[in-house]
PAFIZA-230460 format. One line per 5 residues: number of its first residue (from 0); their letters; for each residue y, z, x of C-alpha. Coordinates in steps of 0.05 Angstrom, whole numbers, plus 5000, padded with zeros to 4 digits. Each point is the difference from the previous one (the first is absolute). Last residue first. Layout:
<recs>
NUM> A> Y,Z,X  ...;
</recs>
This chain:
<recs>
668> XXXXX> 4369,8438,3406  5027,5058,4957  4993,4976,4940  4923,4963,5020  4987,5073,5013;
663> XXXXX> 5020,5037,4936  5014,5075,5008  4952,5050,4984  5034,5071,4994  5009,4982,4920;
658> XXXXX> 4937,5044,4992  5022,5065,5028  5056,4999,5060  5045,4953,5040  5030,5012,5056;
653> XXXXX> 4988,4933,5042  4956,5028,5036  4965,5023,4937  5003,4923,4974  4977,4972,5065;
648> XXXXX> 4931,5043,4999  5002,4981,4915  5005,4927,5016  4945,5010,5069  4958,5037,4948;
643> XXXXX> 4997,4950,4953  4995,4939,5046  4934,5044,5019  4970,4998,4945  4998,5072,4950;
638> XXXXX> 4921,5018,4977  5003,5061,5039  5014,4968,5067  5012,4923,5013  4952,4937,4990;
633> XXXXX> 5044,4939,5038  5017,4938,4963  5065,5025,4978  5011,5021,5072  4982,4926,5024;
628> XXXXX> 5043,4978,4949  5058,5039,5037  4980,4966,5060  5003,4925,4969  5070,5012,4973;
623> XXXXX> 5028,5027,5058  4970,4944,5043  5029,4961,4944  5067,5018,5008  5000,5000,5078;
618> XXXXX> 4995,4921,4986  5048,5001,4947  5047,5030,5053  4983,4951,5055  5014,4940,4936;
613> XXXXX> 5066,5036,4996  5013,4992,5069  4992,4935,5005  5014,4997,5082  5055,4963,5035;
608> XXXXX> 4986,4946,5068  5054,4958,4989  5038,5029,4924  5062,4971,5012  4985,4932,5031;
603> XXXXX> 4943,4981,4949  5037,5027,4936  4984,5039,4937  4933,5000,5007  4974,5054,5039;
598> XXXXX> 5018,5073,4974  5017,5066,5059  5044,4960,5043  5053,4980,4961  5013,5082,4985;
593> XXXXX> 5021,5006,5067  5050,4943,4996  5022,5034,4937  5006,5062,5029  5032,4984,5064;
588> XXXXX> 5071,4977,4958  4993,5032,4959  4966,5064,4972  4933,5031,5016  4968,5029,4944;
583> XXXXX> 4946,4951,4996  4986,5014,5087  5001,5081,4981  4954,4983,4947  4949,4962,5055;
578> XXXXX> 5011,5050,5049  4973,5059,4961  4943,4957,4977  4973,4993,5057  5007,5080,5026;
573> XXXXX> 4971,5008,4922  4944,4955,5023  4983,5030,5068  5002,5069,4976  4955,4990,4936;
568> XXXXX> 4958,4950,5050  4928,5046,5003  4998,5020,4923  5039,4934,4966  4950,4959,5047;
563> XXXXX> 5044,4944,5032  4951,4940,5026  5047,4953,5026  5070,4961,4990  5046,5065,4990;
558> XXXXX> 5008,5044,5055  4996,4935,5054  5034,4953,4959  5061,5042,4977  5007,5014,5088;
553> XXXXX> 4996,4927,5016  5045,4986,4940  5057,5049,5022  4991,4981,5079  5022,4924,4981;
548> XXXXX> 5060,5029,4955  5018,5037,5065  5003,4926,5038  5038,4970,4944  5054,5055,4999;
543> XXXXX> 5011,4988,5074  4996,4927,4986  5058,5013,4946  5055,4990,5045  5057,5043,4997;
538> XXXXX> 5042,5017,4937  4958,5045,4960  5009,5051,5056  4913,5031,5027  5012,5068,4997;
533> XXXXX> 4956,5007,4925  4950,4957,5028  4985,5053,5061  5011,5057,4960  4951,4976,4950;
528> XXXXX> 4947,4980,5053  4995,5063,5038  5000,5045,4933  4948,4943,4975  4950,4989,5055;
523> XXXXX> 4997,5085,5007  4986,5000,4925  4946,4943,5025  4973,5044,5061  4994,5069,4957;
518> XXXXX> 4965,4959,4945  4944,4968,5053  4998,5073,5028  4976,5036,4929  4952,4934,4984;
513> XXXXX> 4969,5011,5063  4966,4935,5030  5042,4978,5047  4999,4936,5028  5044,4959,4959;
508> XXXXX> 5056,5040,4986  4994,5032,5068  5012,4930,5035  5056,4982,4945  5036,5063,5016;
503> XXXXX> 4997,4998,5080  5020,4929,4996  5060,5024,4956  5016,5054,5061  5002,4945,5046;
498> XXXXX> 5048,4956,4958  5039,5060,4991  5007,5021,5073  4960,5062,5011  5036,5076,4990;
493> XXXXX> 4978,5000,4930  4920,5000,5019  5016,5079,5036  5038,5016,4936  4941,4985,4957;
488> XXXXX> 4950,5043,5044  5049,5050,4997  5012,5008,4934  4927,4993,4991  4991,5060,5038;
483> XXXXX> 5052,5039,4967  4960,4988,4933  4944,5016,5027  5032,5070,5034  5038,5004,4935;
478> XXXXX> 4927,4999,4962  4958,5039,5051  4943,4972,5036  4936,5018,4992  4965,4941,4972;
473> XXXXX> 5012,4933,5043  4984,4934,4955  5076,4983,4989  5031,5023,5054  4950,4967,5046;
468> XXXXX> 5002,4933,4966  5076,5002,5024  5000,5016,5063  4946,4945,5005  5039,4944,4972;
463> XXXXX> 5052,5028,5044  4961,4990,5067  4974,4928,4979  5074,4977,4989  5025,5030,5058;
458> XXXXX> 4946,4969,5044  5014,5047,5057  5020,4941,5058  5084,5017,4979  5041,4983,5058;
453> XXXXX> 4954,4951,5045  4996,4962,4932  4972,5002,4937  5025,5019,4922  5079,4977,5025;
448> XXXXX> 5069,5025,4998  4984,5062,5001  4997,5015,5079  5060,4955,5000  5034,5061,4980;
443> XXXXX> 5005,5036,5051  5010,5066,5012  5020,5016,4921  4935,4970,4987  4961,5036,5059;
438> XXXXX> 5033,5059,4966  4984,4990,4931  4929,4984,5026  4993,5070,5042  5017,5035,4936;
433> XXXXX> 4944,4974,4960  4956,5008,5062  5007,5075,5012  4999,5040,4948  4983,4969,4938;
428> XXXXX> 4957,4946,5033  4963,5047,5037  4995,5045,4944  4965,4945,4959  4945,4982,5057;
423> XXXXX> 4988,5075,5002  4989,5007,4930  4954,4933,5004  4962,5027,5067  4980,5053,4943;
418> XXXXX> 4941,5033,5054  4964,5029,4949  4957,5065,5023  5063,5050,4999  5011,4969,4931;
413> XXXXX> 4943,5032,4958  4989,5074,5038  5059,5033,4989  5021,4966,4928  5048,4949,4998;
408> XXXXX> 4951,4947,4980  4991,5030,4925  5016,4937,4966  5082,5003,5014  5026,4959,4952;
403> XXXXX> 5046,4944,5021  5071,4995,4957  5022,4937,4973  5054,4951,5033  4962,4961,5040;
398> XXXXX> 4935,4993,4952  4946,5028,5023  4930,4970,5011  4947,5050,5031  4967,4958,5058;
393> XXXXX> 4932,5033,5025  5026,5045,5065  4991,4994,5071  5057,4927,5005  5010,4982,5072;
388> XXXXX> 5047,4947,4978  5064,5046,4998  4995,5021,5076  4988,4937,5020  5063,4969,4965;
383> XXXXX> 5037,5065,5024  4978,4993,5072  5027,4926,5001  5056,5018,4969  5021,5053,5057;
378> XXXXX> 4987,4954,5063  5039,4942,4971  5056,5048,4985  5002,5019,5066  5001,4927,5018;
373> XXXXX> 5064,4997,4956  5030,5061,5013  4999,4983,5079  4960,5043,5037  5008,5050,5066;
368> XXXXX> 4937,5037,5017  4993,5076,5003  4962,5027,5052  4924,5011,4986  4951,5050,5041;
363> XXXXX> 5071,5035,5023  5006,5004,4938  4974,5004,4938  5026,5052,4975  5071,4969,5001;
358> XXXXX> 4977,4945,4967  4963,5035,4943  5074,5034,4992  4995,4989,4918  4933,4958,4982;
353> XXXXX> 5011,4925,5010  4953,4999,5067  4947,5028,4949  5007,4941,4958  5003,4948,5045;
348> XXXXX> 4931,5037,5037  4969,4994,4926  5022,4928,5006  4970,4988,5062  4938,5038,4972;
343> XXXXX> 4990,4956,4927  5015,4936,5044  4927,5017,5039  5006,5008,5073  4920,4973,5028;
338> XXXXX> 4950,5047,5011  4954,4999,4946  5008,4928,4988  5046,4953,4978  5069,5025,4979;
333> XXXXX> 4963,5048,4950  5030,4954,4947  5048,5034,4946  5057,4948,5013  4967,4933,5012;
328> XXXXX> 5051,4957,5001  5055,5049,5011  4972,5012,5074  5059,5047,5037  5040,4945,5050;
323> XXXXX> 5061,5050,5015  4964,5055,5003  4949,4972,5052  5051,4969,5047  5024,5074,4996;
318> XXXXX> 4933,5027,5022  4992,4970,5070  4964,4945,5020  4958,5042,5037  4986,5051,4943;
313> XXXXX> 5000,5072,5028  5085,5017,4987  5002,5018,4940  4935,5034,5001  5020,5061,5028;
308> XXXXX> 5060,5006,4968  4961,5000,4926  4951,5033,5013  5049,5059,5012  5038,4978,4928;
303> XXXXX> 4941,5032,4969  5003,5065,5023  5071,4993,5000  4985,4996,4917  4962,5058,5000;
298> XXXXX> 5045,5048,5047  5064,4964,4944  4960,5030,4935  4970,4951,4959  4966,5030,4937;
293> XXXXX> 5044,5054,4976  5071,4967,5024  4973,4935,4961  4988,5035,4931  5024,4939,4961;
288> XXXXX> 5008,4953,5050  5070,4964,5017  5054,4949,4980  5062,5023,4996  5014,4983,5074;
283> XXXXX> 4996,4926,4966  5048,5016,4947  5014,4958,4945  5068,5019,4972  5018,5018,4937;
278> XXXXX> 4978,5080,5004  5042,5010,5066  5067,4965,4969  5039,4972,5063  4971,4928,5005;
273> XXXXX> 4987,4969,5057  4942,4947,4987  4943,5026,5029  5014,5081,5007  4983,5059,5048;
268> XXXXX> 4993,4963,5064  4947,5049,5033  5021,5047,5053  4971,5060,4971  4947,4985,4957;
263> XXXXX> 5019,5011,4927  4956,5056,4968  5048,5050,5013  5046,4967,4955  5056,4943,5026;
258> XXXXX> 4982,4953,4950  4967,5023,4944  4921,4996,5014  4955,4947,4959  4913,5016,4993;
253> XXXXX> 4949,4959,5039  4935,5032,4993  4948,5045,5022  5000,4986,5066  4955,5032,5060;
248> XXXXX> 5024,5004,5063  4942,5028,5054  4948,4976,4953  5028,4925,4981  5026,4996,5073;
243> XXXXX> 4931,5019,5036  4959,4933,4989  5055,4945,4992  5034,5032,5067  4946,5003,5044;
238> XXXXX> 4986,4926,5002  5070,4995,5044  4972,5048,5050  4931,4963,5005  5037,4929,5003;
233> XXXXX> 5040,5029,5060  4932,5035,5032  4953,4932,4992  5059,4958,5034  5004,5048,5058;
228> XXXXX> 4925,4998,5006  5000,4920,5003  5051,5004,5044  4966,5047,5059  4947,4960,4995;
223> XXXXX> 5018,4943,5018  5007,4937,4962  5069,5008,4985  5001,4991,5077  5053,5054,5033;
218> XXXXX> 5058,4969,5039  5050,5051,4981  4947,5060,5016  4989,5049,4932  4980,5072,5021;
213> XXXXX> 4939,5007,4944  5004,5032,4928  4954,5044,4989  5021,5049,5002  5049,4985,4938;
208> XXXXX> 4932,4992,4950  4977,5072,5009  5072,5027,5012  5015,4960,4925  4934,5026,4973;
203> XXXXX> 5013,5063,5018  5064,5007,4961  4978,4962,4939  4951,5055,4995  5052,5052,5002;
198> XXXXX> 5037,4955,4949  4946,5003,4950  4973,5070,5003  5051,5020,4946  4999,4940,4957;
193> XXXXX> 4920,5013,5000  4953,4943,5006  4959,4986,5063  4946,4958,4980  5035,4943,4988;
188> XXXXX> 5037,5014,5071  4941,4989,5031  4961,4946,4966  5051,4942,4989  5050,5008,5057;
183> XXXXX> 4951,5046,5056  4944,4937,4995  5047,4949,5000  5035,5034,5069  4925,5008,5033;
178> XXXXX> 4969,4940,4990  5049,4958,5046  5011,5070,5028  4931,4994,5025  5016,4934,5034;
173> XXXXX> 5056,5014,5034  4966,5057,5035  4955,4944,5038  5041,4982,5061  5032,5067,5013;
168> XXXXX> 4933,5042,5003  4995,5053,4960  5029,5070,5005  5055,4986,4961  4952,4987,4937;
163> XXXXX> 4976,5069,5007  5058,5026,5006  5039,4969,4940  4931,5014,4960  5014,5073,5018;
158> XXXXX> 5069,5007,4981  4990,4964,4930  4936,5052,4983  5050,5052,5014  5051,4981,4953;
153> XXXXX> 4936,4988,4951  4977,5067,5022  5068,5030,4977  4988,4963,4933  4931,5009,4982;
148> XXXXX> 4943,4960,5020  4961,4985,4943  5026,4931,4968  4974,4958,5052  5031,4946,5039;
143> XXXXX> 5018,5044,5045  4931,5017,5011  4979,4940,5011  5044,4989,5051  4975,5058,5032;
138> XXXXX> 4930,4971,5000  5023,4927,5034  5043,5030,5040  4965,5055,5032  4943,4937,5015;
133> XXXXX> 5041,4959,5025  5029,5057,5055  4925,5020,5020  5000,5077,5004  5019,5042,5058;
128> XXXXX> 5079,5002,4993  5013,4996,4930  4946,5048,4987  5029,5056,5044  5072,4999,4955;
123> XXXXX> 4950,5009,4936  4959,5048,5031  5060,5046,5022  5032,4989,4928  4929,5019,4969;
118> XXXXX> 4994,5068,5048  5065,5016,4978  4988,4990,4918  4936,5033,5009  5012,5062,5037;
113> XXXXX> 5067,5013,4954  5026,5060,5043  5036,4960,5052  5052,4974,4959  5047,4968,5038;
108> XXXXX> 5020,4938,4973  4959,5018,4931  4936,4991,4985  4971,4965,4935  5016,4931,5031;
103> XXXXX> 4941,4999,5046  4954,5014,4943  5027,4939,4967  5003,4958,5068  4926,5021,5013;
98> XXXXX> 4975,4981,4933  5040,4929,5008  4964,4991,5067  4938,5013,4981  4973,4928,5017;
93> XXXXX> 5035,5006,5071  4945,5064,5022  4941,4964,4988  4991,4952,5061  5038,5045,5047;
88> XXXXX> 4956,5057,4986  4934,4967,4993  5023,4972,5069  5003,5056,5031  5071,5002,5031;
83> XXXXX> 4994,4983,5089  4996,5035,5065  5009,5056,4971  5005,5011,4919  5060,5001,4975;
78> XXXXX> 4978,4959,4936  4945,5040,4992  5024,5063,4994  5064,4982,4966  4942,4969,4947;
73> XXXXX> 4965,5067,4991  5071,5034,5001  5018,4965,4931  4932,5003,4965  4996,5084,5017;
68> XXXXX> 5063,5007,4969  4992,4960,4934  4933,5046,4995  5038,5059,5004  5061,4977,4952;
63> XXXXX> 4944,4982,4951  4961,5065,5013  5069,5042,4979  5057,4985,5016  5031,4971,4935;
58> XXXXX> 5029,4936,4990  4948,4972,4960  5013,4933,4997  5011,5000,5078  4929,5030,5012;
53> XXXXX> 4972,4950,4947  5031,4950,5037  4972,5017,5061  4927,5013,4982  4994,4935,4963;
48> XXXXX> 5030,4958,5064  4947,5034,5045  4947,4987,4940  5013,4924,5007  5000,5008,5078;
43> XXXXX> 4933,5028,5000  4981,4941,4949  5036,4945,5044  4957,5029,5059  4934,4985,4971;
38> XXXXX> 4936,5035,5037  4949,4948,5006  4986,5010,5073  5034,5072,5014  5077,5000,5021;
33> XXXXX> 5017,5043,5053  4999,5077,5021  5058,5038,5032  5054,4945,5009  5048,5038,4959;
28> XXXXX> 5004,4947,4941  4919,5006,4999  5013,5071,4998  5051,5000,4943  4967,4949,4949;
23> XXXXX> 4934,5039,5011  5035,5065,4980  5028,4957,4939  4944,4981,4981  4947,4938,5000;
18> XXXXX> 4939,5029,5031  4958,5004,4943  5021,4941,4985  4974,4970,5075  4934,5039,4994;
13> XXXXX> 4988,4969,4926  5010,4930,5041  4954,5015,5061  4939,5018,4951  5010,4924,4967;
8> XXXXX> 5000,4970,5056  4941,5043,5035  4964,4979,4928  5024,4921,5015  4973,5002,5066;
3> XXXX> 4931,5030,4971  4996,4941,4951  5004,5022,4928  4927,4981,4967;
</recs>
């Protein structure tokens, strides 16, 4: 009962499969026959894009090669074609772009004996011209995007869609590198992947991005479009760095260089506080990577620093304006879009301008500009606080002073993929920042004198407190390099005024929540304190005295007057307690007026604002008491409870051995 237009249908259809071949692919891309009612171009196409890569899988030259050959001059046929390209031709011919680039790619520069690989170049270059400029984007884009194309037809690739975007009109190119730029950042270089390939790629998307960039006019409109392309190409450049720096310079940790090794950058102040013994002294041109010379050679790093020039100077409002105001709000943000300067890439630009010579490298794309310590400084902390809050690795907690196990990131192909903007954060500091604050201090001093200010607009005590938390939840670092690094980090709060540095204490104290950093602060507290108290004459007025008495109890009250856990607050309490016996010890005449402060009723006037500590103590007591019930409480392994385990645990570290190696909790507490 089939209708006899739905028969002729039907009969037209099998003749169109029948049809779809390569051959047929070929003529109708000459201009010799045309497309048949029914017949389905996308499924000619489909087995033009099959016969390709199967030819470049291959890699033989046999019938693949052949076939390969007779697709590629089919479609230079066409589109030369007088007076105009057959349109099958120029229709088709952009989807196979990323085919033709790869078979383009397998000839050399002068290499006339590869038939394919010459005839692809010469189609590729001809396709560019005759074909629909939106349309080469939008399929060589995808390719890009792709994880095919290999590298020297990813190079290529870059060349081409720099063409074909040039050969648009003025007015709208802006708006397919508004797509464009994203589009290369997140899917491009993803795909790319080899630390050898990486700066070459980096290379041609810098002269991709740079020709872009228009012939400014003083009076320009930031409305035109000449601006809003400029802005696109700065933010570009700077956006490169995040993507390519963890592949091009890979770290595998932070380890601690003698002063004055071959590690030690030239140039670099090689100590922090002066002193003559190399293995005493925190060095910040100690600092370096394990394996560094290996995986950052100077070609890779200029490769870097290129970007780097030529978007120093794209931003209209300049890029030194945007150093000094770096986003420490919101300091892993992507700045606010796709294309809008992120704080993770001026700092990454801080730290590359830091490297040994990167100035001189620079120029003449970037002369050298003229700071004072201070606002240098200003520039400098801000990176390292970004730096150190871009965090790619689940926290490991370490105590300061303990060694960091390596996990197995150090091999070849585990840390080349992890961009450690902590590491880098650290070295910063250690190399270039801690220094530049003992000389901003020694500059001037007033620069110290207070937490805010035109002198110091960081956040000092935000910028430690994060120093800090990094050293103790960063694996990879070496134990003198974290201990050199705390060093430093300690040193750099010592140069504030007292009362600022206090502030800075108290703040930490309060808001941190690492037991290991809490400690650090207080034992810092009580060596700043104690020296403090102990220079204070017994003859002059005891308001001084009063005033560090007042800083005593705020500091007892916040370690001790909340929820310690004997696990989480060992550091915090011992720190506490440290200052506490060195306050009973104390002798007259400071001592007892110390000592007045830590009971209440013995006298309204002398004990104004003092603490019970001895009821705080009790009160940590209990919380001992109630966690080691919690153990008894708790089923443990073999038949043995926890409390148990934890006596006999203590007992062996203690060095005890066989069944006496249990030691008695409540005794020790």
């Amino acid at each position: 009962r089939t209708s006899a237009p739905a028969l002729q249908a039907a009969a037209e259809g099998m003749e169109a499969s029948a049809l779809a071949t390569l051959e047929r692919f070929a003529l109708l891309a000459e201009g010799t026959v045309e497309l048949v009612r029914g017949e389905d171009s996308l499924e000619l196409l489909a087995l033009a894009r099959a016969t390709a890569q199967s030819a470049l899988g291959s890699g033989d030259g046999g019938e693949g090669a052949a076939a390969l050959l007779r697709l590629i001059r089919s479609l230079t046929t066409g589109l030369n074609a007088k007076p105009k390209p057959i349109t099958f031709a120029k229709e088709q011919a952009p989807e196979l772009i990323g085919e033709l680039l790869t078979a383009a790619c397998d000839a050399a520069d002068g290499d006339t004996e590869n038939c394919v690989g010459v005839d692809a170049r010469q189609l590729v270059e001809l396709l560019v011209v005759k074909c629909r400029p939106q349309e080469v984007y939008t399929f060589l884009l995808e390719a890009l995007c792709g994880s095919d194309l290999l590298p020297a037809a990813r190079v290529r690739g870059v060349d081409l869609l720099c063409t074909t975007l040039m050969a648009m009109q003025d007015s709208k190119r802006h708006m397919f590198l508004g797509s464009c730029f994203p589009a290369l950042l997140k899917r491009s270089l993803v795909a790319t992947i080899s630390a050898e390939f990486m700066p070459t790629y980096i290379d041609a998307l810098r002269n991709f991005a740079v020709a872009f960039v228009p012939d400014m006019e003083e009076d320009i409109a930031e409305t035109d479009p000449a601006t809003i392309v400029m802005s696109m190409v700065s933010v570009f450049l700077l956006k490169l760095l995040p993507q390519a720096l963890p592949v091009v310079a890979p770290i595998e940790g932070l380890e601690l260089a003698l002063c004055g090794s071959a590690d030690a950058d030239a140039g670099c102040p090689t100590t922090l506080q002066g002193e003559s013994d190399p293995k005493k002294v925190c060095s910040p041109s100690g600092i370096h990577r394990p394996g560094s010379a290996s995986g950052s050679s100077p070609a890779k790093s200029l490769r870097l620093r290129r970007p780097c020039g030529a978007a120093s100077g794209g931003d209209s409002r300049g890029l030194l304006p945007l150093l000094e105001e770096i986003e420490l709000g919101d300091p892993t943000g992507d700045g606010g879009g796709d294309l809008e300067i992120s704080p993770l890439c001026l700092s990454l630009f801080v730290l590359l301008t830091e490297m040994p010579l990167c100035w001189h490298r620079l120029q003449p794309q970037v002369l050298p500009v003229m700071l004072s310590p201070a606002r240098r400084l200003n520039v400098l902390m801000r990176s390292c606080y970004v730096l150190v809050s871009h965090t790619d690795d689940a926290p490991d907690v370490v105590d300061l002073g303990e060694a960091c196990t390596n996990t197995g990131s150090g091999s070849a192909g585990g840390f080349a993929a992890r961009p450690r903007w902590v590491h880098r954060g650290l070295e910063l500091f250690g190399r270039c920042a801690g220094p530049m604050l003992h000389l901003a201090a020694a500059h001037n001093q007033k620069a110290f004198q207070s937490l805010s200010g035109p002198l110091c607009r960081w956040h000092p005590q935000r910028t430690f407190q994060a120093l800090l938390e990094a050293l103790a939840s960063t694996g990879d670092i070496e134990r003198e390099a974290r201990g050199a690094l705390f060093c430093a980090v300690r040193d750099a709060m010592q140069r504030f005024a007292w009362p600022c540095r206090f502030e800075m204490y108290r703040n930490i104290i309060k808001k941190c929540r690492v037991d290991s950093i809490i400690g650090a602060v207080v034992t810092m507290f009580k060596d700043d304190w104690w020296s403090i108290v102990q220079a204070m004459s017994p003859d002059e007025d005891r308001k001084d005295l009063a005033e560090e008495r007042a800083r005593l109890i705020e500091i007892l009250k916040a370690t001790l007057s909340g929820d310690v856990q004997i696990v989480d607050g060992m550091d915090t309490l011992t720190a506490s307690l440290n200052i506490a016996r060195l306050v009973a010890l104390a002798r007259a005449p400071a001592g007892a007026f110390l000592r007045a402060s830590l009971r209440t009723g013995i006298g309204a006037v002398a004990n104004a604002g003092a603490i019970d500590l001895d009821a705080l103590l009790r009160g940590v007591s209990q919380q001992i008491d109630f966690e080691l019930r919690l153990l008894d409480a708790s089923p443990g392994v073999g038949g043995e409870g926890l409390a148990d385990l934890a006596a006999r645990a203590m007992g062996e570290a203690l060095g005890r051995s066989g069944e006496e190696a249990a030691v008695d909790l409540q005794a020790i507490k």
